[in-house]
C-alpha positions as CSV (number, residue, x, y, z in Angstrom):
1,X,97.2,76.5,114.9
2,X,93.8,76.0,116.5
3,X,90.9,73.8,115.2
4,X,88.4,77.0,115.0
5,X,91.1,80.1,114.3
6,X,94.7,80.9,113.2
7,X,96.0,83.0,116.5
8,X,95.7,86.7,115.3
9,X,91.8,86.2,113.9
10,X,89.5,88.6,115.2
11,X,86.5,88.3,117.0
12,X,83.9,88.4,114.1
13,X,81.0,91.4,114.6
14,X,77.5,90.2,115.9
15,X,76.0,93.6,114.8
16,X,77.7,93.8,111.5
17,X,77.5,89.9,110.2
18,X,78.6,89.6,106.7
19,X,82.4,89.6,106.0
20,X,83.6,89.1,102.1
21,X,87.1,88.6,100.8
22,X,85.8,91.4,97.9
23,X,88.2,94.2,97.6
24,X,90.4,92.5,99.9
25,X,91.7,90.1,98.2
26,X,93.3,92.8,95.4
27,X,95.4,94.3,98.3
28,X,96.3,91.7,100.9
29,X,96.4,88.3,98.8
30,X,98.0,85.9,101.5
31,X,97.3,85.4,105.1
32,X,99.2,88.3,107.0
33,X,102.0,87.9,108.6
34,X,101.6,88.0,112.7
35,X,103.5,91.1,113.1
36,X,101.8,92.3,110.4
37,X,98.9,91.5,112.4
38,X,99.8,92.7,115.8
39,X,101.9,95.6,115.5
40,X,99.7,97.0,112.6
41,X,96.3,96.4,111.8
42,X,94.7,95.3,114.8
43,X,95.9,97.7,117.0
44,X,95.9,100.8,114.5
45,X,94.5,99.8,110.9
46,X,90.9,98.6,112.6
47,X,90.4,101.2,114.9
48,X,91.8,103.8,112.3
49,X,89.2,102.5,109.8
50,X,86.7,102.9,112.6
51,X,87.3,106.3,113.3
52,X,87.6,107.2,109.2
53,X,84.0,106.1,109.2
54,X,83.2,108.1,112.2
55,X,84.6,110.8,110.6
56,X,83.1,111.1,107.6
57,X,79.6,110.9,109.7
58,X,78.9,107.4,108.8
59,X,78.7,106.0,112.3
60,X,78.7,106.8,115.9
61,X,82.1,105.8,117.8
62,X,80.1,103.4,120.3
63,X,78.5,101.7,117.3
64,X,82.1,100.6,116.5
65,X,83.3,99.0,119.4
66,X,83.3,95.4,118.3
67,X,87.0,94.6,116.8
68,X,85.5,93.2,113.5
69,X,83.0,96.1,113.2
70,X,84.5,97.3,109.3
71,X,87.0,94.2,108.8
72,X,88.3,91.4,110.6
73,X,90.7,88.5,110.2
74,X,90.2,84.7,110.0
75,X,92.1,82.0,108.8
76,X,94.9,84.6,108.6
77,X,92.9,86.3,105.6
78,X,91.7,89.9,105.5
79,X,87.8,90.3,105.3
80,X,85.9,93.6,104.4
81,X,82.8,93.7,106.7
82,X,80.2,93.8,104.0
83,X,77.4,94.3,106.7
84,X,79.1,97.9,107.8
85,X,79.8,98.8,104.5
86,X,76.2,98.1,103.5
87,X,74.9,100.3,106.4
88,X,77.7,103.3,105.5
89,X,75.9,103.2,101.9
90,X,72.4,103.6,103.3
91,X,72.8,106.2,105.1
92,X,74.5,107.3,102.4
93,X,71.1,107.9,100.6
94,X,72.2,104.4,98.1
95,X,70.6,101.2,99.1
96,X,72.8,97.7,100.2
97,X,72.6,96.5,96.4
98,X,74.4,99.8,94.8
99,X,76.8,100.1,97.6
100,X,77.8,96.1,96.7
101,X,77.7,96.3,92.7
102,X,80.2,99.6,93.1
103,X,82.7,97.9,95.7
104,X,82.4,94.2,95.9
105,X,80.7,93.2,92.3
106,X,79.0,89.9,94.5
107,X,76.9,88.0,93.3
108,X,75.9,85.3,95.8
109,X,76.7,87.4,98.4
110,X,74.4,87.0,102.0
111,X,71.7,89.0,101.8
112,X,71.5,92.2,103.8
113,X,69.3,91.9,106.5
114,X,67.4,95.2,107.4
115,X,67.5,96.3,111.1
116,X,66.1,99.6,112.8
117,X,69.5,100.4,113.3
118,X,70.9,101.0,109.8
119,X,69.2,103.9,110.1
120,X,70.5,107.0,112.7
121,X,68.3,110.6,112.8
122,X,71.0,112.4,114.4
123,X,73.5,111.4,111.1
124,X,71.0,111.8,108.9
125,X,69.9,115.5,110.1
126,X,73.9,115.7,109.0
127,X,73.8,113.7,105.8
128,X,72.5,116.9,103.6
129,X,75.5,118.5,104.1
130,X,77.7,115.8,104.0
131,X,76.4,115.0,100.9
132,X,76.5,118.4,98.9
133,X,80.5,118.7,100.1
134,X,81.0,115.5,98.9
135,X,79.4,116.4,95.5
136,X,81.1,120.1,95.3
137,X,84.3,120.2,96.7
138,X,87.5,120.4,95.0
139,X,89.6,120.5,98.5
140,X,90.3,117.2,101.0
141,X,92.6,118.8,103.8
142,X,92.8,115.6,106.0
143,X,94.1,113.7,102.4
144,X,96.7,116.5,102.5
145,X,97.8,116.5,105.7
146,X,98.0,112.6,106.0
147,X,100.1,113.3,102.7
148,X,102.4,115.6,103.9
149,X,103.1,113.4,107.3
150,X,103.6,110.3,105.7
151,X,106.1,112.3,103.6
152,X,107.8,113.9,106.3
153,X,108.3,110.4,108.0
154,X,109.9,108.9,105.0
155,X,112.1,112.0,104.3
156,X,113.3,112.0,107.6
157,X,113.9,108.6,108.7
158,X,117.1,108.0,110.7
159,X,119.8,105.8,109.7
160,X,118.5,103.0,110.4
161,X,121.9,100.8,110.6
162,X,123.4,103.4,113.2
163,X,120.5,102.4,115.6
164,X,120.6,100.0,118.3
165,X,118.3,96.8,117.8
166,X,115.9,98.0,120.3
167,X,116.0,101.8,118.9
168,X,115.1,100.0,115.8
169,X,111.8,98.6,117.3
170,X,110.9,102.0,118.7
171,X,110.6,103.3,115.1
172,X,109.0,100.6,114.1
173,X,106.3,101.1,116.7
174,X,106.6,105.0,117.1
175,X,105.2,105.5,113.3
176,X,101.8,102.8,114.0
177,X,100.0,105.8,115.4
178,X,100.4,107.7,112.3
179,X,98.9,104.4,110.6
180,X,95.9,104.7,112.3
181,X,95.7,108.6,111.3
182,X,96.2,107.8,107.6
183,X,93.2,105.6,107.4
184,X,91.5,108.7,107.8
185,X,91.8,109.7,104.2
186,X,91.9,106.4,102.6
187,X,88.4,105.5,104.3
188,X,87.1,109.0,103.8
189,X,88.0,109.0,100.1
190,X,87.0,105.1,99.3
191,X,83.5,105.6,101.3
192,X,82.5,108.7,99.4
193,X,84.0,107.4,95.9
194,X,80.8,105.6,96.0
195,X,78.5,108.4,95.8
196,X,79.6,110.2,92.9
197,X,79.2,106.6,90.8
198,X,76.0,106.1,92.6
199,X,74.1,109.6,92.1
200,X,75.5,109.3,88.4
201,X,74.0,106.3,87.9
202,X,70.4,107.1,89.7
203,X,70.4,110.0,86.4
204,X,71.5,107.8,84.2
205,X,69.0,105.1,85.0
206,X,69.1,101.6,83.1
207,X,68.7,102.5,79.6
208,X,72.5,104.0,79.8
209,X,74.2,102.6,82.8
210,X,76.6,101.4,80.4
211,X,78.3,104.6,79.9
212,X,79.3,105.1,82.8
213,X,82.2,102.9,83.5
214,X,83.3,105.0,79.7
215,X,82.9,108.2,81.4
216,X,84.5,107.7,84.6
217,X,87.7,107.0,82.5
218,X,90.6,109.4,83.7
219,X,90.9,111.7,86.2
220,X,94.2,113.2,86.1
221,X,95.6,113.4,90.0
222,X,95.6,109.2,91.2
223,X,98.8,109.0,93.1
224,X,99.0,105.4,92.3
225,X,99.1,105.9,88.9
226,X,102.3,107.9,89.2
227,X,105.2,104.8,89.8
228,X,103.9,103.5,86.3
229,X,104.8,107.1,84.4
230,X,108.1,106.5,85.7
231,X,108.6,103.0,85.3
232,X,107.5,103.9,81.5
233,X,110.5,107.0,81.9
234,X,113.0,104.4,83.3
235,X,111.9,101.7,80.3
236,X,112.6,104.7,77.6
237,X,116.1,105.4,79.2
238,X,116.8,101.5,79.2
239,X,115.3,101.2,75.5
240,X,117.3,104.1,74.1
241,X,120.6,102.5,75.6
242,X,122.7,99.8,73.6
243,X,124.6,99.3,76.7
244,X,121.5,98.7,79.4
245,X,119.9,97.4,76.8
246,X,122.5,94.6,76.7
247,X,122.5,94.4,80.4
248,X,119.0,93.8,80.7
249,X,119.3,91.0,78.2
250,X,121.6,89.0,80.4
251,X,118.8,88.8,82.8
252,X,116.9,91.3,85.8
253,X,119.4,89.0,88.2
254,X,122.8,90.5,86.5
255,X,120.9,93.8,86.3
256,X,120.0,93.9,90.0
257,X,123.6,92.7,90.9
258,X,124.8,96.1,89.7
259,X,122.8,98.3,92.1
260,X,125.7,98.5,94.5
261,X,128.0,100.4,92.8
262,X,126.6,101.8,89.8
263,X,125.9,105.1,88.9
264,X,125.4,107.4,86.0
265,X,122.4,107.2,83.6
266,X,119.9,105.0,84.2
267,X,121.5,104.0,87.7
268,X,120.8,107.9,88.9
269,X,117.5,107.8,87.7
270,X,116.5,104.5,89.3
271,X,117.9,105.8,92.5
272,X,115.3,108.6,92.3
273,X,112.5,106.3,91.5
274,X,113.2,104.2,94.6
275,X,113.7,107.5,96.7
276,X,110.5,108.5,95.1
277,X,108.3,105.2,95.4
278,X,110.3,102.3,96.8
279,X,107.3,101.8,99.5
280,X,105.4,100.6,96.5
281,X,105.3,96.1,96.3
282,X,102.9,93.9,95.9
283,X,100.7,92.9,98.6
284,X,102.2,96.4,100.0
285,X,99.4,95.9,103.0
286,X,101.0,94.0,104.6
287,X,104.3,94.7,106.8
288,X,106.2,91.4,105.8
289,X,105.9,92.2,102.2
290,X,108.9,93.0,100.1
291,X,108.6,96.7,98.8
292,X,110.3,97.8,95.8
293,X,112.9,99.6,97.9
294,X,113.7,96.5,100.2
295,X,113.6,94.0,97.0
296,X,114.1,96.5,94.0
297,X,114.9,93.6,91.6
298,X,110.6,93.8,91.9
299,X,110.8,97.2,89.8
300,X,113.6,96.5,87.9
301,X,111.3,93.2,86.3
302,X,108.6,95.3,85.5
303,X,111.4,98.1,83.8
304,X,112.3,94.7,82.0
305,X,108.7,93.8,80.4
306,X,108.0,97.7,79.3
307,X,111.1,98.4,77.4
308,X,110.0,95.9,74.9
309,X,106.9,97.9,74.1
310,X,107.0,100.7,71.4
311,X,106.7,104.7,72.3
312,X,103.4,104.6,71.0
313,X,102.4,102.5,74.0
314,X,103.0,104.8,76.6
315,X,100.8,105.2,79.3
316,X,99.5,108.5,77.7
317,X,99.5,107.3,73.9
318,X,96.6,104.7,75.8
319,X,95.0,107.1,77.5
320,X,94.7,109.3,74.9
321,X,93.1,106.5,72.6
322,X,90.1,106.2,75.1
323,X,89.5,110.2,75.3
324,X,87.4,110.2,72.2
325,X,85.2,107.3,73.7
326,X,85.2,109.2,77.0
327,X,83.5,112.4,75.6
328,X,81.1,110.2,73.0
329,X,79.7,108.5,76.1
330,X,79.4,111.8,77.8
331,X,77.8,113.0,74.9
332,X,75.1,109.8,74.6
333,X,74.7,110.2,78.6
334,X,73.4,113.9,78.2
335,X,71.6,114.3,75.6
336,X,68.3,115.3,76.8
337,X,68.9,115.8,79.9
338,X,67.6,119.2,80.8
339,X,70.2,122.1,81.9
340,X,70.0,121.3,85.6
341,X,70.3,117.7,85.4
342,X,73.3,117.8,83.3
343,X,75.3,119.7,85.4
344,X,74.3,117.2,88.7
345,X,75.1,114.7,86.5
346,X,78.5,116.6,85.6
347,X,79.1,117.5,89.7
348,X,78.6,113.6,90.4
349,X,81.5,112.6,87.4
350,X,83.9,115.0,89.1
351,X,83.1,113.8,92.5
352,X,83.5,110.3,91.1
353,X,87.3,111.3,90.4
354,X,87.8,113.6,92.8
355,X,87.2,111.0,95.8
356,X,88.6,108.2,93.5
357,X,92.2,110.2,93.6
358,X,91.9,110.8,97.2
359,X,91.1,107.2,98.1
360,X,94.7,106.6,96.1
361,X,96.1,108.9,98.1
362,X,95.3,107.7,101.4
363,X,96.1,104.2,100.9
364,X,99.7,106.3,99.2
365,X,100.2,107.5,102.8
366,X,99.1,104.4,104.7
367,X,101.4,102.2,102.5
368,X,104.2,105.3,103.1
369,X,104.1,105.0,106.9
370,X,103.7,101.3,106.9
371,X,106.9,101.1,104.6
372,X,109.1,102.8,107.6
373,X,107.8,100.0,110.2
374,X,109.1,97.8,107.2
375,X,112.6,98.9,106.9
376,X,113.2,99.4,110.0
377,X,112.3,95.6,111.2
378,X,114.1,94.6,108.2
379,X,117.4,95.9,109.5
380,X,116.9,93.9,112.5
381,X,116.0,91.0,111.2
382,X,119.2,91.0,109.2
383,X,121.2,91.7,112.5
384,X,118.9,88.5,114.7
385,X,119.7,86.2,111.6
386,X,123.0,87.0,111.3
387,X,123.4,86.6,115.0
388,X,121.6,83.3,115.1
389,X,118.7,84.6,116.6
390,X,116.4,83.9,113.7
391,X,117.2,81.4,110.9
392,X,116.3,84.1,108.2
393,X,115.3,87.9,108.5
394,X,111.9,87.4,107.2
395,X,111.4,85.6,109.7
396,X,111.1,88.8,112.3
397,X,107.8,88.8,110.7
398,X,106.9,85.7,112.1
399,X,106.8,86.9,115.7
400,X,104.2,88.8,117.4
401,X,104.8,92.2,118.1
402,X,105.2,91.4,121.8
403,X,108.1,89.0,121.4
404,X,110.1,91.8,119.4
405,X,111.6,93.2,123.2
406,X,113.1,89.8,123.8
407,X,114.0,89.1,120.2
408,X,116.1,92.6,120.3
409,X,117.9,92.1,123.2
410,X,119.5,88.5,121.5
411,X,116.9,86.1,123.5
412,X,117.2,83.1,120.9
413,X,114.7,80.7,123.4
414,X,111.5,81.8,121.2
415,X,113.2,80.7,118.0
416,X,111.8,77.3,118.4
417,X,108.0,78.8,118.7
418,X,108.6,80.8,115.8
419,X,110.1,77.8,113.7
420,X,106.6,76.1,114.5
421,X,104.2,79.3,113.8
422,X,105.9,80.1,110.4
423,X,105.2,76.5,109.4
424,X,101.6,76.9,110.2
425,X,101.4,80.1,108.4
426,X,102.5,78.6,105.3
427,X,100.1,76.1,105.6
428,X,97.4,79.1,105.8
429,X,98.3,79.8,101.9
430,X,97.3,76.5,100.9
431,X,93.6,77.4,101.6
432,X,90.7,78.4,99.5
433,X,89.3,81.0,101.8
434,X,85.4,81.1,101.6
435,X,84.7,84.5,99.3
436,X,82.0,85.1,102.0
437,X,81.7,84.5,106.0
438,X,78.1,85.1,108.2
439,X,78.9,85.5,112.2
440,X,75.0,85.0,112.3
441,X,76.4,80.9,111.5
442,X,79.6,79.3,113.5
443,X,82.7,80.3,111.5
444,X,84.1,76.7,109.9
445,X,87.0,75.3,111.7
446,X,90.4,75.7,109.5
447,X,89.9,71.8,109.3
448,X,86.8,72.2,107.0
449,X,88.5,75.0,104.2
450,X,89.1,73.4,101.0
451,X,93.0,73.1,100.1
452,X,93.4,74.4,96.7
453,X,93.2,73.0,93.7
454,X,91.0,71.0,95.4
455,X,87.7,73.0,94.2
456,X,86.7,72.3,90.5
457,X,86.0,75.1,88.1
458,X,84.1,74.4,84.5
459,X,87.0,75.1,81.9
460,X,85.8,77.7,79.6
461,X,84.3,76.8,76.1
462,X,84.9,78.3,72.7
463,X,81.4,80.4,72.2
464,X,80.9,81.5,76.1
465,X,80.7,84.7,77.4
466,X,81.3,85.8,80.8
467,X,80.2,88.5,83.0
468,X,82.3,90.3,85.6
469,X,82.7,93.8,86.3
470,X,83.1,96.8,84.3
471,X,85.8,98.0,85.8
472,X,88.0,99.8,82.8
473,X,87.1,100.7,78.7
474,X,88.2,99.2,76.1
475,X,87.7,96.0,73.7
476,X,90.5,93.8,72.6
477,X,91.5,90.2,71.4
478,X,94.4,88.8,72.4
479,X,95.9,84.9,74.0
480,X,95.7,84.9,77.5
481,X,98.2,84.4,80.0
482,X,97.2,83.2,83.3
483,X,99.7,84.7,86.0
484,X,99.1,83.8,90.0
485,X,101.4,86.1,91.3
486,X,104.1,88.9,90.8
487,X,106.9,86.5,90.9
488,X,105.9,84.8,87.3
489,X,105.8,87.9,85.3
490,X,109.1,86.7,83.0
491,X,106.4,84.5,81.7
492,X,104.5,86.9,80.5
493,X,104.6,88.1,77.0
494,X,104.3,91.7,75.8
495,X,100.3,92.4,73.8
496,X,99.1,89.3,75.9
497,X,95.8,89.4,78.3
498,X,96.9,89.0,81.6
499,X,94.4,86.7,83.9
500,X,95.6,86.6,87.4
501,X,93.9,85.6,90.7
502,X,93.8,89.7,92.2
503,X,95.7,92.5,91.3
504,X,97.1,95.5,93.7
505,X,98.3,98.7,92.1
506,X,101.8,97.5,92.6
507,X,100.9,95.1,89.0
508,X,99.2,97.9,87.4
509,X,103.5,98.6,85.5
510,X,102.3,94.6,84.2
511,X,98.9,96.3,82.9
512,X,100.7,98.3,80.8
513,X,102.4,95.1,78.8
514,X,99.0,93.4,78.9
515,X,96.5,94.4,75.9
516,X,93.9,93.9,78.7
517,X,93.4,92.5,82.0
518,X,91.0,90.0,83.5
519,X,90.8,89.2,87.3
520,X,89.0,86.7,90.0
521,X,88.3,89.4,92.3
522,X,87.6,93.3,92.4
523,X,84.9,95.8,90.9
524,X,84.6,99.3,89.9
525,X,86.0,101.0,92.8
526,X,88.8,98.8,93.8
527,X,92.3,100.4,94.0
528,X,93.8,98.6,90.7
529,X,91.1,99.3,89.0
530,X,90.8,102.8,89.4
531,X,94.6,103.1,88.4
532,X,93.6,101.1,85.0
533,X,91.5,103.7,83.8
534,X,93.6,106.3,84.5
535,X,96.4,104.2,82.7
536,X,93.8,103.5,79.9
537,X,93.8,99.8,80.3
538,X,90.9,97.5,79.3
539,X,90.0,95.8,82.5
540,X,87.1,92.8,83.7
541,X,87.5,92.2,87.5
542,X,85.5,90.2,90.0
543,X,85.4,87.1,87.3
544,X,85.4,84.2,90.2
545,X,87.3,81.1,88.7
546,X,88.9,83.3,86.2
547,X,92.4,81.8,86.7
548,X,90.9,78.2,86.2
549,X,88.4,78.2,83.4
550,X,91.1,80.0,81.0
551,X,94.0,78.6,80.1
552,X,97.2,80.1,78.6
553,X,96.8,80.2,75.0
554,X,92.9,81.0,75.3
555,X,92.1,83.9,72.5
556,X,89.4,85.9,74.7
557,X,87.9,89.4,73.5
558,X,87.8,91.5,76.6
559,X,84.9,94.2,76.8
560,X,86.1,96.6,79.4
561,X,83.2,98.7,79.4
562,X,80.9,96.1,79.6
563,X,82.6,93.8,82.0
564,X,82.5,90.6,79.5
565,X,85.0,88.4,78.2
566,X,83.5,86.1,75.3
567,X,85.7,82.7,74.5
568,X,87.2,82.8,70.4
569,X,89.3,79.7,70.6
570,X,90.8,77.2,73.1
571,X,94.0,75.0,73.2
């Protein structure tokens, strides 16, 4: 490890300053792993995301060319270039403070500084028609056909232990270009989920911004929604079974030990759910993640907390609860608004959705191809462990992507390299990142980050209210449970509030145990967020400290649609 940089950091932009861990955070927790670094994102994800922006008429390609141009890496963490982002939203039409209270909800964020070249004629003379497709249409074919590629590549992937080691790193690498393909409809979606919110917001004006968090509510087609209706199906099946219901009670462990050979029931069904979304995991951006289909006791834990919830708490029995409060604040938000206005105000709600589900299913086909680069390096890092090569499999995910040659071919002389880079990785998880980074000021040395634990955070008080964003409807009371990753969820309790450091939509199964959810990081447009409302879950993000001022035990009342948590009691 360097004094200045961990070794796969990016250069940081000089044109586009501002980087924030913001919507990051939610999706990529940890410091990536180095081949996650090297054989994905920075040869495919960035330049993918670059061309998504150039795509949707945002930028020019040679206003791009710097590696850290829309996000970057340092101290092994994923940044969102804030700076780019800011720019894509004013030339957008919205301004650098709407474009940061709909994705990053951050306060104390650097200021944008304005430059002559945040604007661009040529785009602009463009923009008008960008803008009225992005309001109107009801059809995204590059979402589709990213769709149906990603799902070709899955359905068709080769056996995988009939390959040769170095066949196996072919298909790891062969699918990366697809990657960068993907990140067409996941940036195209999440930059123009914005302006829906935004143009809605503009009619609404302050008097009734409010509602509007109420009104986006459900939109009926989010692909990452979709796992959860299942894992609900496979919790009924489990529920409505003395014998799996026994089974479960010996303990996920015992329950996972079966997979093998069972079949039958239950078993058949599970199969189909792991044929049908095992690429899902937490932390699914990143390549040396489990997903649930290379570490299914992940789903089978969540099957675990949601059979002990009644049928009346079924992803639709919540969603339907929030429909009334859905059409009242539609109701409030029009009324008198003249004919015209109402049905732009209307046209900006569906776009609102519209681009919300497409964002889900672009990151559902990034996460898809990313998934076979997965499996297939997992099957060789079995084969290198067992072969003494590596000391573990995971650790194939230690190496850069151009050491994997000699790693296939049985070269055990980098083993000692890698013994020393996986140690310094795991020293990168001990940081606490800065939420914000300015290239305009030298980037602090690794040696300067605060450990954790090390920064203090006010502990909450009985009578205190907090704002965060309103990021899901919904008002409850209830104790809260503070959870820092997926790998503590036995601890938490059915009807409790779960308060965790991010969330990706592989927890949103959890959100439907919690009575409500309150987290450090996100805002109204990030990816778990948009899945709680269409689950019809109560949900404050982009709380900083969140895991630290509350304790377990806390009774909070959780305003979704307000973004505030006030403080009942204490223990």
């Amino acid at each position: 490890m360097s004094e200045k940089a961990w070794l796969t950091d990016t250069e940081p932009s000089v044109r586009f300053p501002i980087f924030t861990r913001l919507n990051a955070a939610d999706v990529m927790a940890d410091p990536i792993t180095p081949l996650g670094a090297t054989m994905c994102w920075i040869p495919n994800v960035l330049p993918g995301w670059s061309s998504g922006y150039v795509e949707d008429v945002c930028f020019t390609a040679d206003e791009l060319t710097e590696e850290s141009a829309v996000a970057g890496f340092f101290y092994g963490y994923l940044y969102i270039n804030q700076s780019s982002v800011r720019v894509l939203g004013i030339r957008k039409g919205m301004t650098a403070d709407i474009i940061d209270s709909i994705f990053f909800n951050s306060p104390g964020a650097p200021p944008h500084v304005a430059s002559p070249t945040d604007a661009n004629e040529s785009l602009t003379a463009l923009g008008g028609a960008r803008a009225g497709w992005v309001l109107t249409t009801s059809k995204f074919e590059g979402a589709d056909e990213d769709s149906a590629i990603a799902d070709d590549l899955r359905r068709n992937r080769p056996n995988l232990k009939a390959m040769s080691n170095r066949a196996l790193v072919a298909r790891a690498r062969s699918v990366m270009p697809y990657e960068r393909l993907a990140w067409r409809s996941e940036q195209i979606g999440a930059s123009n989920a914005a302006v829906g919110p935004a143009v809605a917001g503009q009619i609404l004006g302050a008097d009734k911004a409010h509602l509007l968090i109420t009104i986006l509510g459900y939109a009926g087609d989010v692909e990452s929604a979709a796992p959860t209706y299942s894992l609900w199906s496979l919790s009924r099946t489990v529920k409505g079974s003395p014998e799996m219901t026994a089974l479960f009670d010996s303990g996920v462990d015992k329950v996972a030990a079966q997979l093998p050979t069972a079949t039958g029931g239950f078993w058949n069904e599970f199969a189909a759910f792991i044929a049908e979304f095992g690429y899902r995991g937490p932390s699914e951006w990143d390549l040396g993640t489990e997903s649930w289909e290379s570490k299914p006791s992940l789903a089978l834990a969540l099957v675990d907390k949601m059979r002990q919830l009644e049928d009346s708490e079924s992803p639709s029995a919540k969603q339907a609860l929030h429909a009334a409060a859905t059409d009242q604040a539609m109701l409030e938000a029009t009324e008198g608004m003249d004919a015209a206005t109402e049905a732009m105000f209307r046209g900006a709600i569906g776009s609102a959705r519209r681009f919300a589900g497409w964002r889900e299913s672009g990151k559902s086909s990034c996460i898809k191809i990313m998934n076979e680069a997965r499996m297939a390096l997992i099957e060789l890092g079995s084969r290198l462990a067992a072969n003494g090569v590596l000391d573990d499999s995971r650790q194939i995910f230690i190496a850069l992507d151009s050491e994997l040659d000699a790693l296939a071919l049985g070269e055990n002389t980098l083993l000692p390299s890698i013994r020393e880079r996986q140690s310094a990785w795991l020293e990168l998880k001990d940081l606490e990142v800065p939420t914000f980074l300015d290239s305009a000021k030298p980037i602090p040395p690794i040696s300067e980050i605060p450990r954790k634990g090390s920064v203090d955070v006010e502990r909450a008080k009985v009578g205190d209210i907090f704002n965060g964003a309103a990021a899901s409807q919904g008002v409850v009371e209830g104790r809260a449970r503070i959870i820092l990753g997926t790998d503590a969820i036995g601890e938490f309790e059915p009807g409790e509030i779960l308060v965790a450091p991010q969330t990706d939509p592989s927890w949103t199964p959890l959100f439907m145990v919690a009575s409500a959810v309150v987290v450090n990081t996100g805002s109204m447009a990030s990816h778990a967020m948009i899945v709680a409302r269409e689950l019809g879950i109560p949900c404050v993000a982009g709380l900083p400290g969140a895991t630290k001022m509350f304790k377990s035990g806390d009774l909070l009342r959780v305003d979704g649609a307000k973004g505030t948590i006030e403080v009942l009691e204490t223990v």
